[in-house]
N, C-alpha and C positions, 0 to 999 in steps of 0.2 A: 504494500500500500504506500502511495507518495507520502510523504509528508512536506507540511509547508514550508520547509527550508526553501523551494522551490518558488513561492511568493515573498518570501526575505529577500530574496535574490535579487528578484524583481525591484522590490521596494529601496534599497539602495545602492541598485545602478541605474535607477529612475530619478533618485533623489539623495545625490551623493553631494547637495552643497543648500544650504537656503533654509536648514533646520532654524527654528525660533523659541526661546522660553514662551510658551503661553500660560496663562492663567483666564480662570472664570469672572465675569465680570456681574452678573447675574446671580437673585438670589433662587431658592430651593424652597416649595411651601410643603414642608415633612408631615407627614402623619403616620402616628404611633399609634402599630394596631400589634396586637400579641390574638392570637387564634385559641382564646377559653375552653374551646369545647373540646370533647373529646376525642371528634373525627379530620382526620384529613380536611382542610377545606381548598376549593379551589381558587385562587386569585385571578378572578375575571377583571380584575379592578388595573392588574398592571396592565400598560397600554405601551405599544408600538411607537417611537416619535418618528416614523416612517408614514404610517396611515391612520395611527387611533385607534386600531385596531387590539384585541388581547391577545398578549403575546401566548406563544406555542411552543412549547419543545416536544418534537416528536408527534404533534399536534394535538397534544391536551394543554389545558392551560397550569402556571407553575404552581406546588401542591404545600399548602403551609401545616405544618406536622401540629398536634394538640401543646398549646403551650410556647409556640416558636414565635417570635415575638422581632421585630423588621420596622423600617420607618418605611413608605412609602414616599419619595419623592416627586412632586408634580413640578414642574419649571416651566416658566414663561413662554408662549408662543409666538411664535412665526408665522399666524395664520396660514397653514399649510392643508389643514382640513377640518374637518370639521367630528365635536363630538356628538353621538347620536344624534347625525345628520342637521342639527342647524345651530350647534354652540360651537364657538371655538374651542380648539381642544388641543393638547399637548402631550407630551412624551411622561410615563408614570412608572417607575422602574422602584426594585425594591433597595434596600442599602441595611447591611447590617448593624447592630449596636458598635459591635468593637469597631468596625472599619469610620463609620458615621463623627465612634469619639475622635478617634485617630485623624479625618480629614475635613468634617465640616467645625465652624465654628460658629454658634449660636448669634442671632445678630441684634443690634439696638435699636428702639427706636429711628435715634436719627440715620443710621445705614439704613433701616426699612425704606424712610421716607427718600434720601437721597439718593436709593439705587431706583427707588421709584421714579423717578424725573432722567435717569436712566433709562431705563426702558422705554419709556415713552420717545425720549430721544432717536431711539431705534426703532420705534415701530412694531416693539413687542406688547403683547396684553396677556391679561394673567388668568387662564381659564378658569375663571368662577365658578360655572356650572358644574364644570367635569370634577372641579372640587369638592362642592358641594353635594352632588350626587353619589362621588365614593365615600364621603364622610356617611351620606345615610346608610350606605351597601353595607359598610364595613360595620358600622357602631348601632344600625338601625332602629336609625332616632325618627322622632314621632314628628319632628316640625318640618313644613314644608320644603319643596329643595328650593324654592322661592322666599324665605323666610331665612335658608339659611346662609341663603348667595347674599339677603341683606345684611346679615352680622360678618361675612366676609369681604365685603367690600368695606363696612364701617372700620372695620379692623383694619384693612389696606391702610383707608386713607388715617386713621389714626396711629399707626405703625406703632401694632400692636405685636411685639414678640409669637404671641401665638392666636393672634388672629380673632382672638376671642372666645378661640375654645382650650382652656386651660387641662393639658394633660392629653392630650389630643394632634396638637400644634404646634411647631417651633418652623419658624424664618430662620434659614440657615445660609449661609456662604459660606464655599468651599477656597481657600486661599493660596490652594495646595498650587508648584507651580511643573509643567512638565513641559519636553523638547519637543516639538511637533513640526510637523509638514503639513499643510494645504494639499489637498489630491488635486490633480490636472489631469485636464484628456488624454496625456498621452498617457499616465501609466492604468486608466480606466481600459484602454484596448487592451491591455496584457491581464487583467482580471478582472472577475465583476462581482467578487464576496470577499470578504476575510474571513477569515476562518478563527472566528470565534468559536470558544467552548457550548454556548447556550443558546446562538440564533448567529443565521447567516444574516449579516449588514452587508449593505450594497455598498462599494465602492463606486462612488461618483462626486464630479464636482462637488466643490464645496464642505465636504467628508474633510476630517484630521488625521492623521496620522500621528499617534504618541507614546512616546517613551518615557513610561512614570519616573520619577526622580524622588531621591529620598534622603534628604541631611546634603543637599547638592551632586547628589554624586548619583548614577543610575539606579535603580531598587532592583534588587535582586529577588527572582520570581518564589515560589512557584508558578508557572502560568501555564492556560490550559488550552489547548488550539483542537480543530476539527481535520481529520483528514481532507486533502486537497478533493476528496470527492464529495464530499457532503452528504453519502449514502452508508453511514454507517452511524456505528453508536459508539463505535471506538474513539478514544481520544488521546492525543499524544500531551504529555507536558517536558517544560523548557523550564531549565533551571540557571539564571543568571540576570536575565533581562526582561522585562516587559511590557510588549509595547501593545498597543490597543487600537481600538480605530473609534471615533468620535462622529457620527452618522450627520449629515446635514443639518438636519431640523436640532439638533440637538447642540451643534455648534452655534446653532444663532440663537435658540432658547438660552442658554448658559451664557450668551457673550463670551465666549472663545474669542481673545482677543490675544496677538503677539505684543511681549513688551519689547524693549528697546536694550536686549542681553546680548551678547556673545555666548554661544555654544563651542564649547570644545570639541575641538575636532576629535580628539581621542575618546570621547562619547560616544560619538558615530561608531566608530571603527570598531570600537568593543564590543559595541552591542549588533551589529552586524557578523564579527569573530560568531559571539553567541547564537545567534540566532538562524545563522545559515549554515552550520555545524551538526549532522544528524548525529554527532556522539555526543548531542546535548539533552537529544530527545529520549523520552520514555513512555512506553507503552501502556496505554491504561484500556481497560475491560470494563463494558456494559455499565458504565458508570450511573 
């Protein structure tokens, strides 16, 4: 079976100069749900920032175990489409406790309100509805989802830490900074997925290319890749480097924005050594 050394490859003889420090510019509206009951539930609530759709692995949706306990993240739109067909809607992906302490940082008041005039500056809006509708999915609460898009807009604009639902809510930004590439047409003709562990993302303009960073220096994996066919359940991991891909809709949601750093070249290099080396890879089963 190929494994993705074969698009590593690709990626940095495509893009072997023009690497940038980015960071997030944009906040995160989290919701803290832990699954009480005793069954398996399914999270229709996480959503695709491709189409809005719920996401699929394997084509069910992802299964949150009795007790397991996740923040749901909703971020800022790009008016790209719409949720149940006539609200705008956004990308809703899930983030762990530890990873969450470890990378976001809870935010104030005035951040609230000043990334707010932010956004707008960009032409992003903060789907209310699709928030307010998983608040009831998820907590199913008694009040309208009209009722509760009003206490989340008032929240907005009063740049309320948690929006008005205390223990439920935290506004977060994530400060974290990583080395990334802009995808261009030409290296869209040599693939059209990366091969992530949990869902195949398109490769297409406007998409990131990034290399997590940690204490300044590259972050050292485990990280988990799909075979270059996409028709298996096998999955390979890469121990030293890892890099990600940052999907369109989610670059502009987030304000993914380059700052004004010098990247080491010897950052490239190394993480290229890593990552297009199959004596890196290891074989994993029916995961």
């Amino acid at each position: 079976m190929a494994l993705p050394t074969v698009f590593f490859e690709d990626v940095f003889n495509s893009y072997s100069k023009g690497w940038k420090i980015y960071e997030q510019h944009a906040f995160k509206i989290a919701i803290l749900y832990k699954n009480t009951t005793k069954k398996n539930r399914p999270m229709l609530e996480i959503r695709s920032g491709q189409d809005g759709k719920t996401e699929l692995k394997n084509g069910k949706p992802p299964i949150w175990k009795p007790n397991e306990e996740k923040w749901i993240a909703i971020e800022p739109s790009n008016q790209t489409f719409y949720y149940k067909e006539k609200h705008i809607g956004a990308a809703a992906y899930p983030k762990s406790i530890e990873d969450a302490k470890a990378q976001w940082k809870p935010m104030s008041t005035k951040e609230i309100q000043k990334t707010m005039l932010l956004l707008k500056k960009h032409k992003l809006v903060i789907p209310i509805y699709q928030i307010a509708d998983t608040l009831k999915s998820l907590f199913e609460l008694s009040d309208s989802i009209g009722t509760i898009c009003d206490f989340l807009e008032k929240g907005l604009e009063n740049g309320l830490p948690d929006l008005g639902f205390p223990g439920k809510i935290k506004v977060f930004h994530s400060p974290i900074q990583v080395i990334g590439h802009p995808v261009t047409d030409r290296f869209i003709k040599k693939q059209s997925y990366f091969p992530m562990s949990y869902r195949n993302v398109p490769i297409e303009k406007g998409a990131l290319l990034i290399l997590d960073m940690e204490h300044g220096k590259l972050k050292k994996g485990p990280m988990k890749y799909t075979h270059m066919d996409f028709n298996t359940d096998h999955l390979v991991q890469v121990t030293g480097a890892m890099m990600r891909i940052i999907d369109a809709p989610q670059v502009k949601g987030a304000l993914w924005l380059p700052l004004q750093k010098d990247v080491s070249y010897k950052h490239i290099q190394h993480a290229k050594t890593i990552l297009t080396n199959e004596q890196n890879y290891s074989i994993i089963v029916n995961e």
